[in-house]
C-alpha positions, 0 to 999 in steps of 0.5 A: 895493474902495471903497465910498461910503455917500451919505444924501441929506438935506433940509429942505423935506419938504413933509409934515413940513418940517424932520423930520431936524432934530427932536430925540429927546434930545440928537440930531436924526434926522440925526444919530442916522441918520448915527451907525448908519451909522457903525457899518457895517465895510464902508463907507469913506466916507459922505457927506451929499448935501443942496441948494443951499436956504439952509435946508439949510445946518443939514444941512451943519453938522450933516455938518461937525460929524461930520467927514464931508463933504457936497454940497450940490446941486440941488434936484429932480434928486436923481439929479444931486445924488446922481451928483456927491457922487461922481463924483470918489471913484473908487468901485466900489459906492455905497451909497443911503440916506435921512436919514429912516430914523433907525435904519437898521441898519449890519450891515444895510447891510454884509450887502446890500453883501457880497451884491452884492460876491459875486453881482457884481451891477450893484445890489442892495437890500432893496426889490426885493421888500420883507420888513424894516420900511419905514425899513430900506431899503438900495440898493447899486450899482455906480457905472457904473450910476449913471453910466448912469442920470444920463447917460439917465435922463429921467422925473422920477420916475428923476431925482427919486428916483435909482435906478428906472432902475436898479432898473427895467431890472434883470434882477429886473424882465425888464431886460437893462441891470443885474444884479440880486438882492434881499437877503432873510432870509426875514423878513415885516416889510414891513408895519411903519414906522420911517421918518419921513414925517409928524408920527405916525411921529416920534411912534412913533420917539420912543416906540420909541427912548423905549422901547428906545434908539437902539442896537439891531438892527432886529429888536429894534425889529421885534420890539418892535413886533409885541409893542406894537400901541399904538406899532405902531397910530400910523402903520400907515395911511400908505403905503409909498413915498408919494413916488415914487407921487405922482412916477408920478402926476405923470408921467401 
């Protein structure tokens, strides 16, 4: 069993240009991210998915300072970058995760991965029905489903964001292409940011990491959070999955 971890990485956010290369301490948020996921026992290897703008070449010297190795693909079809970073690596499950989820959490990842493992699940992810923090997103795959919706996939939203095709012709939403279940520990923490979207959310991550380091669980930073409604209150009016809404929009 070969599990490929794959963060997708760039610098031209339109929201907050740049934002994985700002700096909290002597670390940028890519940074800090790739080491948490480092931190992971059950992936064997991860790989930075970035693209072809020269601007992004920061990104993969940041990879290639790591050790880990990156590709650097097309710019708006994310589905196409993320397919071919790992096409060749003979993978049976592919992990998604993105760069501006500076603590993402590794035990986290590795319990969303075994879940799939054991259920035998086409794709399997935290999302589906979210309850953790928005920024602890993990999404867990079989790469013949990732083969699948590269090869059919034509909306831009399902090539601009990689796996709604996927996700949306699982059988957790009445689809009959891909086995699917949502990881859940019964937590209600849906309504809490730790993911870096605009310039309030870096400022709330740098004040939690400020407040509490860069090396604990997400739970502990959750937990801190409900307890600390100044820190929370900074970025609690912005929406989840900003993103991919306005893809949908775009479409109509």
């Amino acid at each position: 069993m070969k599990i490929v971890a794959v963060t997708q990485a760039r610098t031209s956010s339109t929201r907050l240009p740049a934002k994985v290369l700002m700096k909290i301490g002597n670390d940028t948020l890519l940074e800090l991210h790739l080491k948490r996921i480092l931190k992971s026992k059950k992936i064997d290897q991860l790989i930075v998915a970035t693209t072809t703008n020269p601007e992004d070449v920061a990104i993969a010297d940041i990879a290639r300072g790591m050790g880990l190795e990156f590709y650097r693909g097309d710019v708006d079809d994310v589905l196409d970058r993320f397919y071919r970073a790992v096409e060749t690596k003979d993978a049976d499950y592919i992990v998604r995760l993105t760069s501006d989820c500076p603590l993402i959490d590794a035990e986290l990842i590795d319990k969303v991965i075994q879940k799939a493992i054991d259920e035998k699940l086409d794709y399997c992810s935290n999302v589906l029905t979210p309850s953790y923090p928005d920024g602890q997103d993990v999404e867990v795959f079989r790469f013949a489903a990732l083969k699948k919706a590269w090869t059919e996939a034509t909306k831009k939203s399902e090539r601009e964001h990689v796996t709604p095709y996927i996700w949306g012709n699982s059988s957790y939403k009445g689809g009959t292409l891909f086995q699917s279940g949502n990881f859940s520990e019964g937590y209600d923490f849906e309504g809490l940011r730790m993911t870096i979207d605009e310039q309030r959310d870096f400022d709330l991550i740098e004040q939690l990491i400020n407040r509490v380091g860069t090396g604990e669980t997400w739970l502990t930073y959750a937990n801190f959070l409900t307890k600390n409604d100044d820190i929370r209150n900074i970025n609690q009016t912005i929406t989840r999955n900003e993103g991919y809404t306005k893809s949908i929009n775009n479409e109509s």
